[in-house]
KESE-78035 format. One record per residue (C-alpha): x negated, y, z; residue number from 1. Coordinates in nm, 3 decimals, always signed. Each point is the difference from the previous one (the first is absolute). Layout:
N
<rec <X,Y,Z>,NUM>
...
END
This chain:
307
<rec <-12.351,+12.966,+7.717>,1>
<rec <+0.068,-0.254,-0.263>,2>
<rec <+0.318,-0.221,+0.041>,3>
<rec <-0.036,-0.347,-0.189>,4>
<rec <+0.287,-0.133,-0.036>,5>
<rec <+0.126,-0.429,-0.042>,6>
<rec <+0.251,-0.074,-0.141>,7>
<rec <+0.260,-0.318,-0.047>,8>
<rec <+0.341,-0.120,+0.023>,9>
<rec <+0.104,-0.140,+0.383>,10>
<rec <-0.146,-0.383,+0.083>,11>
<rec <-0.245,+0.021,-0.291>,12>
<rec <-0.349,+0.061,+0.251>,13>
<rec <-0.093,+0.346,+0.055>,14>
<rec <-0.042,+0.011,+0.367>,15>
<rec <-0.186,-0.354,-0.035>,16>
<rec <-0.251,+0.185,-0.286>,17>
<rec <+0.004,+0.396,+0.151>,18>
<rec <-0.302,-0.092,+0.269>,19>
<rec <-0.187,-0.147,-0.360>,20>
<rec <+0.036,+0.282,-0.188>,21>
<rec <-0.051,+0.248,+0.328>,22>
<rec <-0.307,-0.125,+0.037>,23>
<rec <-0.072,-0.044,-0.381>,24>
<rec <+0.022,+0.348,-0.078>,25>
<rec <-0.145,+0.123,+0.339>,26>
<rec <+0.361,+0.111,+0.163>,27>
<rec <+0.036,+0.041,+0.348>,28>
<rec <+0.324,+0.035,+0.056>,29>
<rec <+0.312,-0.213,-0.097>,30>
<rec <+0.370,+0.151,+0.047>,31>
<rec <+0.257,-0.328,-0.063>,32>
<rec <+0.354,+0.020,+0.120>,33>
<rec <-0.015,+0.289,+0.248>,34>
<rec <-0.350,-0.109,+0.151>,35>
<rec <-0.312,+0.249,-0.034>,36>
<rec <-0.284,-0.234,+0.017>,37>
<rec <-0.381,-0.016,+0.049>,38>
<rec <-0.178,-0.347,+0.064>,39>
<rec <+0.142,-0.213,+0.236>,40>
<rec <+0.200,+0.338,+0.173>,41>
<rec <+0.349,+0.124,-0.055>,42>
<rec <-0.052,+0.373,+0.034>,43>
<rec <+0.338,+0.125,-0.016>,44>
<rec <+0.359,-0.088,-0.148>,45>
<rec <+0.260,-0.279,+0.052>,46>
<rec <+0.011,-0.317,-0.198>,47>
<rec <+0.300,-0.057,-0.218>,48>
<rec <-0.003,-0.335,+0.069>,49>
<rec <+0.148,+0.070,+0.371>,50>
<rec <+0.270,+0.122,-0.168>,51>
<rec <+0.384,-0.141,+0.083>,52>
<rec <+0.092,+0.037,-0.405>,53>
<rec <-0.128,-0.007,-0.325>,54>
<rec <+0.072,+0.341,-0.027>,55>
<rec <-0.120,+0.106,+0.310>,56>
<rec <-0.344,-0.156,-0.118>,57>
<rec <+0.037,+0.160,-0.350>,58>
<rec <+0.067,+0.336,+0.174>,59>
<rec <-0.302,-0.035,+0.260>,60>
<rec <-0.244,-0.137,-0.319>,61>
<rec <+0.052,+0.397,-0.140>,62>
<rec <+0.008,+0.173,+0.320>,63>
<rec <+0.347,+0.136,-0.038>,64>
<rec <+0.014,+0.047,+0.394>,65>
<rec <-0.193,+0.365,+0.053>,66>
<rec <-0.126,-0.092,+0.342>,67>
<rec <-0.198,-0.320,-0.177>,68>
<rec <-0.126,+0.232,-0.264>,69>
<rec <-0.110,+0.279,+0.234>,70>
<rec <-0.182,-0.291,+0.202>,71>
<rec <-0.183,-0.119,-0.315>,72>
<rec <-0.066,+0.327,-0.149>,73>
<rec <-0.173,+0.118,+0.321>,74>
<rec <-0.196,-0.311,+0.019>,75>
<rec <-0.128,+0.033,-0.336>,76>
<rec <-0.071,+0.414,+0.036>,77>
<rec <-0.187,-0.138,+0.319>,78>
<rec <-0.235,-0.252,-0.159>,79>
<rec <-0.056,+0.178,-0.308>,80>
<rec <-0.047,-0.266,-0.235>,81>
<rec <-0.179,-0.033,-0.303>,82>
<rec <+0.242,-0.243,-0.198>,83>
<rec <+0.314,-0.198,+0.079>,84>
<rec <+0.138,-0.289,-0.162>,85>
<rec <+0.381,-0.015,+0.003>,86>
<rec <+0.228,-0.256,-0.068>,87>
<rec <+0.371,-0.015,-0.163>,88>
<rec <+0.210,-0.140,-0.256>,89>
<rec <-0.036,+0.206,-0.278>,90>
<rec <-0.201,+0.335,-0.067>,91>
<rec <+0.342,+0.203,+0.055>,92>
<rec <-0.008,-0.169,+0.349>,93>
<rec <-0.348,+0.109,+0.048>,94>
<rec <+0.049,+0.369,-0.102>,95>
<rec <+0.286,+0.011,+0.176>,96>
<rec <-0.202,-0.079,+0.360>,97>
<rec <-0.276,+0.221,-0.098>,98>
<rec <+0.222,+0.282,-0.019>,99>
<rec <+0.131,-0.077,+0.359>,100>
<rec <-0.342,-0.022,+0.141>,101>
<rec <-0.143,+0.330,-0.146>,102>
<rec <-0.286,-0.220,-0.147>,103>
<rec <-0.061,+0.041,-0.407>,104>
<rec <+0.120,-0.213,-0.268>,105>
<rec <-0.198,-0.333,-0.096>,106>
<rec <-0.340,+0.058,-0.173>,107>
<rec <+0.029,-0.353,-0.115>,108>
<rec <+0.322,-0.271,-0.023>,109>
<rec <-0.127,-0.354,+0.011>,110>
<rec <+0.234,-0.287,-0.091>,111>
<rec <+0.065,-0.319,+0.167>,112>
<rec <-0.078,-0.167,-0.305>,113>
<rec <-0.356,+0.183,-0.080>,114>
<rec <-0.110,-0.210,+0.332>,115>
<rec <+0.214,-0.303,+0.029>,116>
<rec <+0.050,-0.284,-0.222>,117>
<rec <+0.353,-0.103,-0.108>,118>
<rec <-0.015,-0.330,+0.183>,119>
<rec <-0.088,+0.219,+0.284>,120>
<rec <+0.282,+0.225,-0.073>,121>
<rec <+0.227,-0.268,-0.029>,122>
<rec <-0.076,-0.183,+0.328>,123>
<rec <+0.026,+0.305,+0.218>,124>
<rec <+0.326,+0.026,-0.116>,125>
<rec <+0.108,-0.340,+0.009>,126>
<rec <-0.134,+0.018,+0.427>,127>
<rec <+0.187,+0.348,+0.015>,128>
<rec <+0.383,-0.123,-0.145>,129>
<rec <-0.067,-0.365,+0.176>,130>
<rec <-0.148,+0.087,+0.337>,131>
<rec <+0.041,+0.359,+0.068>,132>
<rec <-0.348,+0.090,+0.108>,133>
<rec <-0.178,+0.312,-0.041>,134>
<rec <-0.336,+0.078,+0.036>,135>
<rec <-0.156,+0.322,+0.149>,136>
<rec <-0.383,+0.079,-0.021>,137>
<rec <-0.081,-0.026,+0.346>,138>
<rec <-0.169,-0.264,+0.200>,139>
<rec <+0.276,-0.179,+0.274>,140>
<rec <-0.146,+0.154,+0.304>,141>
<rec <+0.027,+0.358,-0.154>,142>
<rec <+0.382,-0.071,-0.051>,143>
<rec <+0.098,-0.202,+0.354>,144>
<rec <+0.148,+0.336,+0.161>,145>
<rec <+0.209,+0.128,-0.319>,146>
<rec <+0.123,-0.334,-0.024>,147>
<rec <+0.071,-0.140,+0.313>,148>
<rec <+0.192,-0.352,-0.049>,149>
<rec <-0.015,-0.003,-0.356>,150>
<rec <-0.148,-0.306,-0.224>,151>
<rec <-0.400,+0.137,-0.021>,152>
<rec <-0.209,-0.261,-0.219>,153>
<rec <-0.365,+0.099,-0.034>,154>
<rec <-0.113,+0.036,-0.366>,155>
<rec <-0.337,-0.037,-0.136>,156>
<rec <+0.005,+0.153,-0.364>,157>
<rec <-0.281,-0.184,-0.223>,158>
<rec <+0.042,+0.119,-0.371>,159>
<rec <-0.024,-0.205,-0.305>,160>
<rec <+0.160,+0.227,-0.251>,161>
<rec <-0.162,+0.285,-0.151>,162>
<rec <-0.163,+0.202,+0.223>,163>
<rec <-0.166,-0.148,+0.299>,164>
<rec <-0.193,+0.131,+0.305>,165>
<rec <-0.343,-0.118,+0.120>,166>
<rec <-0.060,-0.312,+0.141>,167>
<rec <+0.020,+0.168,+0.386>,168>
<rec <+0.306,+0.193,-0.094>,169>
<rec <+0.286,-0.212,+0.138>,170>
<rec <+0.359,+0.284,-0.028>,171>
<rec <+0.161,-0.128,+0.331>,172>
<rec <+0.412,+0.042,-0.024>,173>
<rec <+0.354,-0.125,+0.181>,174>
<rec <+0.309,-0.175,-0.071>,175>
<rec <+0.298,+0.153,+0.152>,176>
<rec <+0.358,-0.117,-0.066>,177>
<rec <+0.205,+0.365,+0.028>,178>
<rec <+0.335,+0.043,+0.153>,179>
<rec <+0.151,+0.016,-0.296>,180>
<rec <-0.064,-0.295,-0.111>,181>
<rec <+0.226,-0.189,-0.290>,182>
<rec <-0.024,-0.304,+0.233>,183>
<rec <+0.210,+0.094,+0.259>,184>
<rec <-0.049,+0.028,+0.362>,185>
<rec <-0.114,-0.198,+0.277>,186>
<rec <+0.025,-0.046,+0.344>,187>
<rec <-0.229,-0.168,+0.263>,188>
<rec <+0.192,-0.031,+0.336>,189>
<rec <-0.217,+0.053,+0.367>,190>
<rec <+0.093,-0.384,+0.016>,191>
<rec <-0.211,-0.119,-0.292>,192>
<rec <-0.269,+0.149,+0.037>,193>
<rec <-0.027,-0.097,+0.342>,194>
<rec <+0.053,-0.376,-0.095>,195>
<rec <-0.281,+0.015,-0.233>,196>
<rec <-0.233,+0.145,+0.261>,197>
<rec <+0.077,-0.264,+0.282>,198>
<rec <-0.022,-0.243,-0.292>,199>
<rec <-0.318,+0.103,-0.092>,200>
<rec <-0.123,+0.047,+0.376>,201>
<rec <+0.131,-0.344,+0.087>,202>
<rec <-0.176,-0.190,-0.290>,203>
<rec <-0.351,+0.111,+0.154>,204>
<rec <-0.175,-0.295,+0.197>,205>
<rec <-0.018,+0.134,+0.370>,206>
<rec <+0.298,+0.238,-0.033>,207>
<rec <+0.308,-0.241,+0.182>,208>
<rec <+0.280,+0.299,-0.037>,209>
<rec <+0.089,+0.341,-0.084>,210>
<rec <+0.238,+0.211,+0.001>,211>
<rec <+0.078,+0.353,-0.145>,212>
<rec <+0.036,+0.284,+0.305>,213>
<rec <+0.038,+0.297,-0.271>,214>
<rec <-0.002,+0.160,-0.373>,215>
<rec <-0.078,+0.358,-0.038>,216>
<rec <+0.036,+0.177,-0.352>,217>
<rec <-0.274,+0.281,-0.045>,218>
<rec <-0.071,+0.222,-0.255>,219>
<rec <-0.303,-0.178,-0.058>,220>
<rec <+0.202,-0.377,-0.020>,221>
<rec <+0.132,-0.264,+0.275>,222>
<rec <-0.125,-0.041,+0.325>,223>
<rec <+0.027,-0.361,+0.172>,224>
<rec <-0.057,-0.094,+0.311>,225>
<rec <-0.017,-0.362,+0.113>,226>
<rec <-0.007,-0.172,+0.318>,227>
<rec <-0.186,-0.441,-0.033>,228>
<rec <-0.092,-0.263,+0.249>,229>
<rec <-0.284,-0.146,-0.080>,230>
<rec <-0.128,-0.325,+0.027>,231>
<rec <-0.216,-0.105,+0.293>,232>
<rec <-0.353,-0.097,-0.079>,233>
<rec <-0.049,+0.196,-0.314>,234>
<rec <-0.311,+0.166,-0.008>,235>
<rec <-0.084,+0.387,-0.095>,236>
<rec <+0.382,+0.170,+0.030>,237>
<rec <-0.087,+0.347,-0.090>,238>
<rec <-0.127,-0.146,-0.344>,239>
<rec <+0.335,-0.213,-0.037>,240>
<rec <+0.188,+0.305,+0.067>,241>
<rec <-0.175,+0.229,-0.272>,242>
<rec <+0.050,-0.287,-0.247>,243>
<rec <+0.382,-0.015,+0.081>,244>
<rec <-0.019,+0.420,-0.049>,245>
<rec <-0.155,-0.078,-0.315>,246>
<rec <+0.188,-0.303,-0.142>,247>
<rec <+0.349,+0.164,+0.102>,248>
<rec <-0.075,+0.312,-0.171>,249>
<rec <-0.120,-0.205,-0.293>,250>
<rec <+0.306,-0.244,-0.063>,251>
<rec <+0.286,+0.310,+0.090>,252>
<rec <-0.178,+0.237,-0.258>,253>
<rec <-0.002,-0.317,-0.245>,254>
<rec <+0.342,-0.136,+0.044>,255>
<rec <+0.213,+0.301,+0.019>,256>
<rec <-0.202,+0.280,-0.145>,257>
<rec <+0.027,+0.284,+0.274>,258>
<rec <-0.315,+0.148,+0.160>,259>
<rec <-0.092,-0.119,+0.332>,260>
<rec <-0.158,+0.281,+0.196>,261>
<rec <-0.053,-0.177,+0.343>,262>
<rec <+0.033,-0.340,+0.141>,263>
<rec <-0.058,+0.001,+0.348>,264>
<rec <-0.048,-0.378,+0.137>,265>
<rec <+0.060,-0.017,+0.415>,266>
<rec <-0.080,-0.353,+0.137>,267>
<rec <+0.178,-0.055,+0.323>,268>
<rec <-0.002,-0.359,+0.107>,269>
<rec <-0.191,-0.281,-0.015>,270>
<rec <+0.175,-0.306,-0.035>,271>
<rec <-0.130,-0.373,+0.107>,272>
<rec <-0.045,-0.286,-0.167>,273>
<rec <+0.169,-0.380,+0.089>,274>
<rec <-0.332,-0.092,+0.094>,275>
<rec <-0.105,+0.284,+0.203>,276>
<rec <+0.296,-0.023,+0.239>,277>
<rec <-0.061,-0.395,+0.041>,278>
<rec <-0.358,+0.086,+0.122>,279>
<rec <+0.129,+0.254,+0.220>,280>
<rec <+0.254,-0.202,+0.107>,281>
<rec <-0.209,-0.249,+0.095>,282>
<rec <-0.204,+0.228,+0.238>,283>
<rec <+0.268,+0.105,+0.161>,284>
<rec <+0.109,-0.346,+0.170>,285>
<rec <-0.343,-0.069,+0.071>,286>
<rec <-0.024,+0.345,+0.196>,287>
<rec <+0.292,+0.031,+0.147>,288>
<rec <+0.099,+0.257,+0.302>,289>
<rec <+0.266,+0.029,+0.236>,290>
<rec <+0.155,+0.347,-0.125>,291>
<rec <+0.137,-0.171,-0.283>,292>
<rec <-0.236,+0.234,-0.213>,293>
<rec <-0.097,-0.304,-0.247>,294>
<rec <+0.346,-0.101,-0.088>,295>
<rec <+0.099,+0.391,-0.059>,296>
<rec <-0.267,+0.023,-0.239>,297>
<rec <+0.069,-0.347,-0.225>,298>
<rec <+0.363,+0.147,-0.053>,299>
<rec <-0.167,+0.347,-0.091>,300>
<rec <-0.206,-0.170,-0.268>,301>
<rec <+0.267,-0.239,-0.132>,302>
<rec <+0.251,+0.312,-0.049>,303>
<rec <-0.260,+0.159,-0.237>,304>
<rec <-0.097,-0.319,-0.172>,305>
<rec <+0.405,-0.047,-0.121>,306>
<rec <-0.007,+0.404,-0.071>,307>
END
């Protein structure tokens, strides 16, 4: 097995460049902060950037927990691989991992700066101390379970600097924004994020009101479920109701940056127009009949009207 091995100080781009030089040099597999990695899979391991503390994350990134080695150590005795690119800080960083995982030491260190340029360098960093985000080589839909609620941006990596893949070759990655972040933390109450569904629900043309009947937290993100009158007269409601799935989901991932797992849209009246009830008023004293039926009815439709 060779190990390859990339190498650069925190914020300066090596998770943004390892799928580049993985697939420059013909490397399968990627190990960055306590993920074994192959294509768009996490095979084993525990990302560091779940972590509660800086030094929790600097303790997962070098496997210092046994059971997390163990896990990775199997995985890679099971797949068997024929080279592994790993990524740290420095080369004593590197050894130092490669000693945990029973794997040999690097057959060859590359630099951050061999294969980015310094304005390159230099705005990672800058993105990294000003906004906090990190990037892991993974496409977003390979990451949605191991981070559940957490700030995923998809990230298309197109090279200009010094090495660059073929024209077809687009290195898919994600933005997270890790607990420990220098920022702070944040809180989104039940309340807001219902407000900006029904907000979102009631701005649709043929959806008159809705209202929030429940928010479930899963593993796999929120759960919403919303109850909306709709308008009377509006054509195809099955197709209004997937939009509203879809333009819900849309605006709450957007504006507050959690992932939105289900939206489940439930429409249970249908509410009538001014100049539906005059019409139907207007049959009603030209049909009259003696049980009083008529009357019943006009005070049935004028209570949902002012609903």
């Amino acid at each position: 097995m060779k190990v390859y091995a990339l190498v650069g100080s925190s914020g300066t781009g090596k998770s943004h460049r390892s799928a580049l030089v993985a697939y420059s040099e013909g490397i399968e597999y990627i190990i960055d902060d306590g993920l074994l990695i192959r294509g768009n899979q996490v095979l084993a391991g525990r990302s560091a950037k779940r972590e509660n503390t800086r030094m929790g994350a600097a303790k997962r990134a070098v496997f210092i927990d046994s059971e997390h080695a163990e896990q990775v150590k199997a995985k890679i005795k099971e797949v068997q691989p024929d080279s592994i690119l790993l990524l740290g800080i420095s080369q004593r960083m590197v050894e130092y991992i490669c000693r945990k995982l029973d794997i040999p030491s690097p057959h060859q260190v590359i630099k951050i700066e061999d294969i980015a340029t310094p304005e390159e360098i230099s705005n990672a960093l800058n993105v990294r101390e000003k906004q906090n985000r990190h990037v892991i080589p993974l496409p977003t839909f390979a990451l949605e379970k191991e981070f559940p609620g957490y700030l995923l941006d998809p990230l298309k990596a197109f090279f200009l600097g010094k090495n660059k893949p073929s024209p077809d070759q687009v290195l898919e990655h994600s933005i997270v924004r890790p607990l420990f972040s220098t920022l702070g933390n944040y809180f989104l109450s039940e309340n807001a994020i219902e407000q900006i569904a029904v907000y979102v629900a009631e701005e649709m043309e043929g959806i008159v009101k809705a209202k929030k009947t429940a928010i479930i937290s899963s593993k796999n993100g929120m759960i919403i479920n919303l109850d909306v009158s709709l308008k009377y007269g509006v054509n195809n409601f099955p197709q209004l109701l997937k939009n509203a799935q879809e333009k819900i989901k849309e605006r709450l991932e957007q504006l507050t940056g959690c992932q939105i797992s289900q939206i489940n849209v439930v429409a249970r009246r249908v509410i009538l127009n001014r100049e539906n009830i005059d019409v139907k008023q207007r049959y009603i004293e030209l049909n009259p009949n003696k049980d009083g039926i008529s009357n019943k009815l006009l005070h049935l439709l004028q209570d949902r009207h002012e609903q």
